[in-house]
C-alpha positions as CSV (number, residue, x, y, z in Angstrom):
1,X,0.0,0.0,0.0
2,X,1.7,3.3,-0.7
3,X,1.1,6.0,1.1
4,X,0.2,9.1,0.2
5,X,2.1,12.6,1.3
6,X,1.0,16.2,1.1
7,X,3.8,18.4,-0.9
8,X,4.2,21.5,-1.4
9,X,4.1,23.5,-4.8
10,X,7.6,22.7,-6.0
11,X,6.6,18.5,-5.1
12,X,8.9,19.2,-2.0
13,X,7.2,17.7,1.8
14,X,6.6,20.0,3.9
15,X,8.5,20.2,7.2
16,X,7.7,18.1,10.0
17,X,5.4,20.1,12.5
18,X,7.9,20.8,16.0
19,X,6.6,19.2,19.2
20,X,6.0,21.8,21.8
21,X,7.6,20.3,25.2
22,X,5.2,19.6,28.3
23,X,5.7,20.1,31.7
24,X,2.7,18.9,33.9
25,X,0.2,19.4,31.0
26,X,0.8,22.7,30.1
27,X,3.8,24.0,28.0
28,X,7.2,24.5,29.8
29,X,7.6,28.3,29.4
30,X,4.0,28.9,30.9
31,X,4.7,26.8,33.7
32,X,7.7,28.5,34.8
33,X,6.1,31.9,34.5
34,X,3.1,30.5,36.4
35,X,5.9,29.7,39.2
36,X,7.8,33.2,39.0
37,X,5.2,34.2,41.9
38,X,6.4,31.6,44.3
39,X,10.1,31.6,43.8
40,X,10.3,34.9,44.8
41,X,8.7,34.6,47.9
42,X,10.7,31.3,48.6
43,X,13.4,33.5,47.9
44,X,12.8,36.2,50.3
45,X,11.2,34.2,52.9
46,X,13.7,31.5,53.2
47,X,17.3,31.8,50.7
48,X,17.9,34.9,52.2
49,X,17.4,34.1,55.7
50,X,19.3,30.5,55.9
51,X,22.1,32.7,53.9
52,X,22.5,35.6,56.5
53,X,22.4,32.0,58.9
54,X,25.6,30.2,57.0
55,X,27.6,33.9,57.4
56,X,26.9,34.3,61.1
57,X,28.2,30.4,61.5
58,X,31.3,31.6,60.1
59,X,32.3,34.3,62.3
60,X,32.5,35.3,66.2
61,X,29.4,36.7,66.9
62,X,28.5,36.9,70.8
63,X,26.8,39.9,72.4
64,X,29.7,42.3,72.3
65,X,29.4,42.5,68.4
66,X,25.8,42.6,68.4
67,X,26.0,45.8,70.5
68,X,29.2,47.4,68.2
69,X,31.2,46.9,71.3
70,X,33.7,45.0,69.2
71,X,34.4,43.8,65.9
72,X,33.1,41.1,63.9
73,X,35.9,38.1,63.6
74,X,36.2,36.0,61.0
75,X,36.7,32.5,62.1
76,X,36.2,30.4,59.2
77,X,35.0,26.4,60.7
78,X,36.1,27.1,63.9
79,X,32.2,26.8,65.3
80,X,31.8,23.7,63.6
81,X,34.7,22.0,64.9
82,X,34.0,23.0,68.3
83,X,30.4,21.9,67.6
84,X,31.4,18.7,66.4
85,X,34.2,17.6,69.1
86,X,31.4,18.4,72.1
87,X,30.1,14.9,73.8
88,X,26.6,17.0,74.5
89,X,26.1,17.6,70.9
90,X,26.0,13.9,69.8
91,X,23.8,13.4,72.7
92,X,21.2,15.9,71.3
93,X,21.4,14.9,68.2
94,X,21.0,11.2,68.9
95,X,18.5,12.7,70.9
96,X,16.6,14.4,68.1
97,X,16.9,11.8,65.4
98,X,15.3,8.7,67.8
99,X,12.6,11.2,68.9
100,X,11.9,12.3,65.4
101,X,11.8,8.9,64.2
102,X,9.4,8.0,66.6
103,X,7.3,10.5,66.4
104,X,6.9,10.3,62.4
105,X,5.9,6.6,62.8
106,X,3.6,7.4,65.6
107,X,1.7,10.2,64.1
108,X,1.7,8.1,60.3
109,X,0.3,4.4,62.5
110,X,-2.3,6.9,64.4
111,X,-3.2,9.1,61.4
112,X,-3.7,6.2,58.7
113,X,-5.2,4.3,61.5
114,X,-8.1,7.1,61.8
115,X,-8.0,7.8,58.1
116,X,-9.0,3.7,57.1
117,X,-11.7,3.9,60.1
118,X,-13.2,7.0,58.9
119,X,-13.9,5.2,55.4
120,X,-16.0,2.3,57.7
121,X,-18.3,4.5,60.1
122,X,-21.2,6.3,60.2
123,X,-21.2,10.0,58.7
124,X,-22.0,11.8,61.8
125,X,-19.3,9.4,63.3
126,X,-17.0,10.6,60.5
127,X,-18.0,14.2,61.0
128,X,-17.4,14.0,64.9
129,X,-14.2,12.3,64.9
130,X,-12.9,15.6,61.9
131,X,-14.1,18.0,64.0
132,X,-12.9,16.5,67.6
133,X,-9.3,15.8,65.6
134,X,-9.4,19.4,63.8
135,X,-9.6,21.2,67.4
136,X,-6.7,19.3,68.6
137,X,-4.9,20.4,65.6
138,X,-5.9,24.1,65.7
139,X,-5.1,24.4,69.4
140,X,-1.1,26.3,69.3
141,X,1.8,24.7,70.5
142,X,2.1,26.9,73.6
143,X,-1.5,26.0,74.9
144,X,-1.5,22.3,73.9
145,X,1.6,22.1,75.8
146,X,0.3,24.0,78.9
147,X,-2.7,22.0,79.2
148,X,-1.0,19.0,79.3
149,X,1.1,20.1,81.7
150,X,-2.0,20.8,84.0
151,X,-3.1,17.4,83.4
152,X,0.0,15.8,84.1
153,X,1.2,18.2,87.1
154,X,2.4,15.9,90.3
155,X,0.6,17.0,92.4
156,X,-2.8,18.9,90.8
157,X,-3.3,16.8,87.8
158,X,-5.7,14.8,86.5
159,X,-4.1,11.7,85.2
160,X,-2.0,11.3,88.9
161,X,-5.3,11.7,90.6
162,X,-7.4,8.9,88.6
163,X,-4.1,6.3,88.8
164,X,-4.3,6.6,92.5
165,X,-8.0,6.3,92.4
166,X,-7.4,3.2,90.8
167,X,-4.9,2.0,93.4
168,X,-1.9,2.7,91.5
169,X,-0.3,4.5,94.5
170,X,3.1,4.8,93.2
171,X,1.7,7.9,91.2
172,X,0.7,9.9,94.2
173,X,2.9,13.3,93.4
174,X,4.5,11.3,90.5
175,X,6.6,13.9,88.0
176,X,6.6,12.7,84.2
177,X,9.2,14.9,83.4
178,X,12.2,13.8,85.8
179,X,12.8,11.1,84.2
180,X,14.0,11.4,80.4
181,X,12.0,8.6,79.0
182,X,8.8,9.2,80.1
183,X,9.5,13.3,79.6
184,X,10.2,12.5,76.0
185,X,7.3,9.7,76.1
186,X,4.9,13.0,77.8
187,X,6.1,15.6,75.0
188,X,5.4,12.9,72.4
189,X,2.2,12.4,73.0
190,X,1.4,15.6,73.2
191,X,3.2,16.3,69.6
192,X,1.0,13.2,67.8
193,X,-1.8,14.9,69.4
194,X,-1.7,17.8,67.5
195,X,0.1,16.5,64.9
196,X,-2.2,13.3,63.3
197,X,-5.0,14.9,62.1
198,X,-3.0,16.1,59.0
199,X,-1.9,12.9,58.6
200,X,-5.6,11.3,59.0
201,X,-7.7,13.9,56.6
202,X,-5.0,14.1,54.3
203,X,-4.8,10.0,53.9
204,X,-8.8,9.6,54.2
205,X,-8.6,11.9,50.8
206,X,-6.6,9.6,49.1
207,X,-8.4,6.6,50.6
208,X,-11.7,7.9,48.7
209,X,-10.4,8.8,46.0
210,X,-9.0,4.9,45.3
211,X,-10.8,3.9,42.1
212,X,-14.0,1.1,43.6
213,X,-13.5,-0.5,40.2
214,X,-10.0,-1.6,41.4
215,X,-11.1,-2.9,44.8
216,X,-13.7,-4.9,43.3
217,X,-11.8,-6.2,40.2
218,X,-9.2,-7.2,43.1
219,X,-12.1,-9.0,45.3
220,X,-13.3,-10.8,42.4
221,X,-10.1,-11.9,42.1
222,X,-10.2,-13.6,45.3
223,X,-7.8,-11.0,47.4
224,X,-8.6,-10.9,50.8
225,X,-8.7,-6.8,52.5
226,X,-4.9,-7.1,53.6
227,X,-3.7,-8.1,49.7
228,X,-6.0,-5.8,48.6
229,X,-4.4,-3.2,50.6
230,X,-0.7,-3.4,50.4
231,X,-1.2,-4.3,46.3
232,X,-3.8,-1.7,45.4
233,X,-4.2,1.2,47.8
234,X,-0.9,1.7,49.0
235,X,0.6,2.2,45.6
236,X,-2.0,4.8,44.5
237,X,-1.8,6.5,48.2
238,X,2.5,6.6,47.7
239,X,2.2,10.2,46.8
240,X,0.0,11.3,49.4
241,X,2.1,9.1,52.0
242,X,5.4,11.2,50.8
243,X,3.9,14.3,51.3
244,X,2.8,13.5,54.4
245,X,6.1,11.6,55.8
246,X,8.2,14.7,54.1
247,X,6.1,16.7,56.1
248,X,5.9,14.8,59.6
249,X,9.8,14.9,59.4
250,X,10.5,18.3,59.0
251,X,7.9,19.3,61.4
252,X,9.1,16.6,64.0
253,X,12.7,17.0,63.3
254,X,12.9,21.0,64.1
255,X,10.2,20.7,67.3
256,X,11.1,23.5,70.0
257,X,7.8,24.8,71.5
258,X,6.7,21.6,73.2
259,X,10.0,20.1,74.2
260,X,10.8,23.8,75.8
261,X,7.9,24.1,77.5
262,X,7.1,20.7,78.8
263,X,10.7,19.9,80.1
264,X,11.0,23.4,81.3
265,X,14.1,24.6,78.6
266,X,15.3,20.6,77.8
267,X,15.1,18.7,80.8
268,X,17.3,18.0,84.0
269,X,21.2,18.3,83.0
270,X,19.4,18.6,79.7
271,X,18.4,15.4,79.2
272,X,15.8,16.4,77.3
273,X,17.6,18.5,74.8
274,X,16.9,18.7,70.7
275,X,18.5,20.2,68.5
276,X,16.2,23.2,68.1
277,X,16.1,24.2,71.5
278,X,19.9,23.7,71.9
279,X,20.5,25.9,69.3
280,X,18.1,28.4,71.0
281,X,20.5,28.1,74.3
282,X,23.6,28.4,72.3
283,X,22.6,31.2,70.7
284,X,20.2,33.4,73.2
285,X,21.3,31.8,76.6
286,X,24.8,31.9,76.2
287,X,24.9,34.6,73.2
288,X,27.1,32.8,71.3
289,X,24.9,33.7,68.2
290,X,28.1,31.8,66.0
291,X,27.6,28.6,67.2
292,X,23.7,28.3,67.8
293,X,23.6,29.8,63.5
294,X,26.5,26.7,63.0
295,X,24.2,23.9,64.7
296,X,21.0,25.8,62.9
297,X,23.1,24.9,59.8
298,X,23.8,21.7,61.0
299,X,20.2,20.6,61.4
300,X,19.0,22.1,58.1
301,X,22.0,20.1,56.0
302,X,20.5,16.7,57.9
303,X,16.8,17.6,57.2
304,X,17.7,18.0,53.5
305,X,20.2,14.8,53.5
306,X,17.0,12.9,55.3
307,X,14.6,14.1,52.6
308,X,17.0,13.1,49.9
309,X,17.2,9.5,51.4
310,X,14.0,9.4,51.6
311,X,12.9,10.5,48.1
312,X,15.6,8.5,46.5
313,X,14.6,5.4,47.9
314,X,10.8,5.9,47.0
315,X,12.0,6.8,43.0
316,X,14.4,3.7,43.2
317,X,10.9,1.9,43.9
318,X,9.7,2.8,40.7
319,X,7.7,5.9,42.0
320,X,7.9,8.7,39.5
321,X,9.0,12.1,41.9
């Protein structure tokens, strides 16, 4: 069969029509004008600021030069590898990365948890438990924290007065924050608290939006609910479940309000210390502004390494990023 081709006038073919590059659906040039808006404001609200925070890290920068009282010094790594050769600042950052980890898998179980239950009840049930979560998740960090302080006070609070009631006597005038398990165990808590609901609205939107087709091509098929979740729903959800894990890490990772709060400034001998409130000391308790910027630096280079990690495994799974 031959086949036929338009020519021109002088019985050359016309040229082959150019293929305009996509990006997301819409042509590459409009959708990096469309993101002009929000690169500037990334740029001002956050490049400029974590750049003025790598200078200070390089120099000595206590009180006296604040004031003008004396002269900035250039030090080069010198906060760093003070920073790095102190035993307390393995601790905290040991410290920090177990409590992060924990509290990312926590608030993920508890959220997706919710989120599949929420797809089972009743609608006023659903609508109850959004609106119950959504207040814990509007309350601020500073009241949250106080409240469960009051409830978990030795010798006023609610929780020590029920366990006695109950005949547990060992917590009459019990404190959960001298120890530095069950502080961290307290602030924890606390932190999922106000943390899942994200996690569980954010999951239950993906939940619904599963294709039923697919869960009832899957049934047919014999699959049981487990198979049918770990082979059909969690690959769709994979994107949602970054977002949210991406998110529950950074938020987890730089946590300073509850930890300060609840263990009054990072615990006894600061046991209790994170990286975000022992940056905070560093730089506004003992005005060495230098080395709290250097360990702010620090903490922002692992967040990104840990997001990289995390990304690069999910891609090397076959999700497209």
């Amino acid at each position: 069969m031959t086949t036929l081709t338009a020519r021109g006038a002088d019985g050359t073919a016309p040229p082959a029509p150019r293929r305009r590059r996509f990006l997301g659906g819409a042509p590459r040039r409009e959708a990096l004008i469309y993101l002009v808006p929000a690169a500037v404001i990334l740029l001002l609200l956050l490049a400029y600021p974590l750049y003025q925070l790598v200078v200070i890290s390089f120099y000595d920068y206590r009180q006296a030069q604040v004031s003008g009282g004396a002269p900035l010094e250039f030090i080069g790594f010198q906060n760093y590898s003070q920073l790095l050769s102190t035993p307390q600042f393995w601790q905290v950052l040991g410290n920090t990365v177990a409590f992060a980890g924990f509290l990312v898998l926590a608030t993920i179980a508890i959220g997706g948890g919710l989120a599949v239950l929420a797809t089972r009840i009743r609608p006023w049930a659903r609508n109850l438990l959004f609106w119950v979560s959504l207040g814990a998740w509007a309350t601020p960090a500073m009241t949250g924290s106080a409240v469960w302080m009051f409830l978990f006070d030795p010798t006023l609070g609610l929780v020590n007065k029920v366990l006695v009631s109950l005949g547990a006597s060992g917590f009459d005038g019990h404190s959960w924050t001298y120890n530095k398990y069950s502080a961290f165990a307290l602030v924890g808590a606390e932190v999922v608290w106000c943390s899942f609901p994200f996690v569980m609205i954010t999951l239950y939107a993906g939940i619904i939006g599963v294709p039923s087709e697919l869960i009832e091509a899957a049934r047919l098929d014999g699959a049981k609910m487990g198979r049918i979740v770990r082979s059909v729903i969690v690959p769709i959800l994979k994107p949602v479940l970054i977002v949210v894990t991406i998110q529950s890490i950074i938020w987890d990772f730089k946590l300073f309000t509850q930890i300060y709060v609840m263990t009054s400034g990072g615990g006894i001998n600061g046991q209790n210390l994170v990286l975000n409130v022992y940056s905070y000391q560093q730089a506004f308790a003992a005005s060495q502004y230098g080395k709290g910027s250097a360990i702010g630096v620090v903490m922002s280079v692992l967040l990104l390494l840990i997001t990289l990690v995390y990304l690069r495994t999910q891609r090397k799974q076959g999700e497209l990023l």
